[in-house]
C-alpha positions as CSV (number, residue, x, y, z in Angstrom):
1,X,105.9,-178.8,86.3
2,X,109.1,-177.1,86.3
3,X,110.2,-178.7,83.1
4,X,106.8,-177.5,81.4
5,X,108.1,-173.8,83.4
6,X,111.6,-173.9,81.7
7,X,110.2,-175.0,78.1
8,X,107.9,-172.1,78.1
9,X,111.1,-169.7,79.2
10,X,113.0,-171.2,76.2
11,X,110.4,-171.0,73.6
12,X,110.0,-167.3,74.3
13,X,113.8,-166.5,74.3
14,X,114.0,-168.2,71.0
15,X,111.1,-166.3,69.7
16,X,112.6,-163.4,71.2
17,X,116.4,-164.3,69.2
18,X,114.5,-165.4,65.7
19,X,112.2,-161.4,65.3
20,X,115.7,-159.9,66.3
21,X,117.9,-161.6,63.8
22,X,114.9,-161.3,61.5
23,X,113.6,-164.8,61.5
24,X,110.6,-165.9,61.8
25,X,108.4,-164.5,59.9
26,X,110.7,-162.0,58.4
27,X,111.0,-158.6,60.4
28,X,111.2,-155.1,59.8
29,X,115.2,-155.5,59.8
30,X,115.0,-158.9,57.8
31,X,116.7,-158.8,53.9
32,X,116.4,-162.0,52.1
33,X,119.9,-162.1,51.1
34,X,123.0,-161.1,53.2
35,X,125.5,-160.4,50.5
36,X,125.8,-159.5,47.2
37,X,127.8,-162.7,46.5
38,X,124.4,-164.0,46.9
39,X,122.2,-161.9,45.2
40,X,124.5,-162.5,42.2
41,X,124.1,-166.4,42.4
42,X,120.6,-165.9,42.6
43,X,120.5,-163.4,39.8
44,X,122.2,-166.1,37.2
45,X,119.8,-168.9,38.4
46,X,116.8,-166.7,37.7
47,X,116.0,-166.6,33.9
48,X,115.6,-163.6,32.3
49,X,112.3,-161.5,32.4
50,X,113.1,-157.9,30.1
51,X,113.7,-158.2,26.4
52,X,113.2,-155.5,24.1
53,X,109.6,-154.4,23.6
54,X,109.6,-154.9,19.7
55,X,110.4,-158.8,20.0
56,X,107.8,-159.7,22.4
57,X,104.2,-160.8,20.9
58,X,101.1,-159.2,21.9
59,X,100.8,-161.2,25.3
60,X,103.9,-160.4,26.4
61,X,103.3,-156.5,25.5
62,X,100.7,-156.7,28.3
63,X,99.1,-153.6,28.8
64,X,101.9,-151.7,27.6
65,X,102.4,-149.9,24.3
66,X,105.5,-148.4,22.7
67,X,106.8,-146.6,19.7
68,X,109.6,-144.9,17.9
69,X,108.5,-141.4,16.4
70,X,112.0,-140.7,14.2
71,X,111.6,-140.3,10.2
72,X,114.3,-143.1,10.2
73,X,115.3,-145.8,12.2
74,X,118.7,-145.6,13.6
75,X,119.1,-141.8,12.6
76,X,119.4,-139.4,15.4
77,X,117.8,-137.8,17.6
78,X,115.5,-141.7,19.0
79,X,111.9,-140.3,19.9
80,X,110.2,-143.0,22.6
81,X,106.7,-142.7,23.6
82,X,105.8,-145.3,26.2
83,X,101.7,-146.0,27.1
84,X,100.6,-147.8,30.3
85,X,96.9,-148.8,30.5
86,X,96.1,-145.9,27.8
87,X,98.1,-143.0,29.2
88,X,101.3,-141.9,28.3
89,X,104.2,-142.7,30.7
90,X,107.5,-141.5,28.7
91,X,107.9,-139.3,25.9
92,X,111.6,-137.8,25.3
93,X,113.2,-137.4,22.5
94,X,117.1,-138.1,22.9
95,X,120.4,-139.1,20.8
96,X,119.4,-142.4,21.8
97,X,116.9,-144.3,23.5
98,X,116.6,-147.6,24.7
99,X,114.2,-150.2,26.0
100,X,113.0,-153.6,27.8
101,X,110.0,-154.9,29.2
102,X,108.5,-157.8,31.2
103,X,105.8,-159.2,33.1
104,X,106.7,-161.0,36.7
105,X,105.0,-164.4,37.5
106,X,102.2,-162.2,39.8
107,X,101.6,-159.8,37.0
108,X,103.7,-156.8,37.6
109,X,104.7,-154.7,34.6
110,X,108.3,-153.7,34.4
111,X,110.1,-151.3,31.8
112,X,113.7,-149.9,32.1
113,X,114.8,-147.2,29.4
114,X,118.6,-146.1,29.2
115,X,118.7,-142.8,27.7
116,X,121.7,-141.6,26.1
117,X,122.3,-137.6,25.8
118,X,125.2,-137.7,23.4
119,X,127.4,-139.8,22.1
120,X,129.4,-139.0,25.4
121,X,127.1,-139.7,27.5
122,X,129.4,-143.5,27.5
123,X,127.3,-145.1,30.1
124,X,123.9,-143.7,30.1
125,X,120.7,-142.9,32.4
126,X,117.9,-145.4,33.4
127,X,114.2,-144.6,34.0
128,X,112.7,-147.8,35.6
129,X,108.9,-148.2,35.4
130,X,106.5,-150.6,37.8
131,X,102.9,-150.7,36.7
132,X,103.4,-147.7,35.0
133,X,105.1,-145.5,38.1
134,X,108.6,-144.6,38.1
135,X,110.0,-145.9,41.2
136,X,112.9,-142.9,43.0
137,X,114.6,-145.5,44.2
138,X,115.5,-147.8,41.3
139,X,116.0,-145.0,39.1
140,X,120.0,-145.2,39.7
141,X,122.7,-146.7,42.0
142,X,124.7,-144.7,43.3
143,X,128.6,-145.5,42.9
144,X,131.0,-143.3,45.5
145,X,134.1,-142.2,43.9
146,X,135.9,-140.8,47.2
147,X,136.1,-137.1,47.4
148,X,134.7,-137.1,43.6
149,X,131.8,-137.8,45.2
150,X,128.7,-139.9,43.8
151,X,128.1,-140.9,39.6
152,X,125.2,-143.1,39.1
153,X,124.6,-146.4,37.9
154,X,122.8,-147.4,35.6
155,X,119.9,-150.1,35.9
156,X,120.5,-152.7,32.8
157,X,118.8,-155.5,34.1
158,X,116.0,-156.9,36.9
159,X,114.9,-160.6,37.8
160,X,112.6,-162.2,40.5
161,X,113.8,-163.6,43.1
162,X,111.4,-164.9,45.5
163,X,108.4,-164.0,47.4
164,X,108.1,-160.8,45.1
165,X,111.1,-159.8,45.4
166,X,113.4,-158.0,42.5
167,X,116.9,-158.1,42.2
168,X,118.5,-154.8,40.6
169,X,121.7,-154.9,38.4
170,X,123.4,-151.2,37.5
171,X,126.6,-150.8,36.0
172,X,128.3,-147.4,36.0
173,X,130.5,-147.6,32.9
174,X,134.1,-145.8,31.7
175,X,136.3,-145.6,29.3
176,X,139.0,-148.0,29.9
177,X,137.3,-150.7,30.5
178,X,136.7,-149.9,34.1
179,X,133.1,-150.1,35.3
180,X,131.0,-149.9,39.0
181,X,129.0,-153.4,39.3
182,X,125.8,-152.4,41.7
183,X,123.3,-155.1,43.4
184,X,120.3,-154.3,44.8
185,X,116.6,-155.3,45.8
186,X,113.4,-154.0,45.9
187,X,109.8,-155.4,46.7
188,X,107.4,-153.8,45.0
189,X,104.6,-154.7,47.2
190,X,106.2,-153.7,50.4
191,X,108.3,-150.8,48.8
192,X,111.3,-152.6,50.9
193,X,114.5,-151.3,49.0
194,X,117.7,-153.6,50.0
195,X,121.2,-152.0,49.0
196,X,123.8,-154.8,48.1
197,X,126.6,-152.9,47.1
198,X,129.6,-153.8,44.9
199,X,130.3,-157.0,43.5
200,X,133.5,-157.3,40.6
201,X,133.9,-154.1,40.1
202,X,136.7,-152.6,38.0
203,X,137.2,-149.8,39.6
204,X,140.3,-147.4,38.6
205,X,143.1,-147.7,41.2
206,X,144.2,-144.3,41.1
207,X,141.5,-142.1,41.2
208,X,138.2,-144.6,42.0
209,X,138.6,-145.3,45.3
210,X,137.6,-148.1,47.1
211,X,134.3,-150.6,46.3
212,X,131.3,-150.0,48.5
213,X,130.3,-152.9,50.7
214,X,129.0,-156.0,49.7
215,X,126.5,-156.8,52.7
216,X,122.5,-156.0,51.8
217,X,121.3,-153.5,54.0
218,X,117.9,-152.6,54.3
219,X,117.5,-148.7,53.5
């Protein structure tokens, strides 16, 4: 009896330990990776989901629809209009404009756009689509510069990961061949947003400051 008493007390206490380290089943406080040494391994074992809309066939298109309104290609300004299910999504006309799209295994339609003002605009803006919704907190990763404060980075590529889950790479680009390398993940059926921080950055000594964190934290 006191044995079956004491295996009871135990099996609680570890339940207890597993929802407060996140085990289990995957709590509130739960991230699927810890660091964005990890999200980056993952990242380069997933293959690749976006390529650009115009080289994908008719199946791959899905239910999205895009086109190129400029007289000429490759002459400035780029005019994109993106459609989702019929209605129009994105219409800007800029000094450039670029795109990708996928589908995820479950069905989910992604597009990212990087949008270029000017030919100094160097690294760019993204405008990151799910089924047709922009999504505030994939539109850019913010990179701290000290007391320069925050310069976004830009979203250049997503992949699955597992159970739904997407993991986000932006880049903040300079001159100099110094750049911000951001990691990130979202689930787009939970709207969970998981921050990974900086991983190989170039980041200029003198005026740059310090990389942020690489742990995922769940914001």
């Amino acid at each position: 009896m006191t044995k079956t008493i004491f295996s009871h007390i135990f099996a609680i206490l570890l339940a207890g330990f597993l929802t407060a380290c996140g085990g289990g089943g995957g709590g509130e406080t739960s991230v699927p990776l810890a660091t964005a040494v990890e999200v980056k391994e993952s990242f380069d074992q997933a293959p690749q989901m976006l390529q650009n809309y115009f080289a994908q066939s008719a199946r791959e298109r899905g239910l999205v629809e895009m086109e190129y309104l400029q007289d000429d290609d490759f002459k400035d300004p780029w005019h994109l209009v993106i459609h989702y299910k019929g209605e129009v999504i994105y219409d800007k006309i800029l000094w450039a404009i670029y795109q990708v799209h996928g589908i995820t295994s479950d069905g989910t339609d992604v597009i990212v756009v990087t949008e270029y003002e000017s030919p100094g605009s160097w690294s760019g803006v993204s405008v990151v689509f799910v089924n047709g919704e922009i999504i505030p907190l994939l539109q850019s990763l913010p990179v701290n510069f000290g007391q320069r404060g925050d310069s976004p980075a830009a979203v250049r590529e997503i992949r699955e990961y597992q159970d739904g889950w997407f993991i986000i790479y932006a880049t903040l680009r300079a001159r100099g061949d110094y750049d911000a390398r951001r990691w990130a993940m979202y689930h787009p059926g939970s709207k969970e947003f998981v921050d990974c921080g900086e991983l190989n950055s170039n980041r200029d000594p003198t005026s740059w400051g310090p990389s942020a964190s690489p742990l995922c934290v769940l914001r």
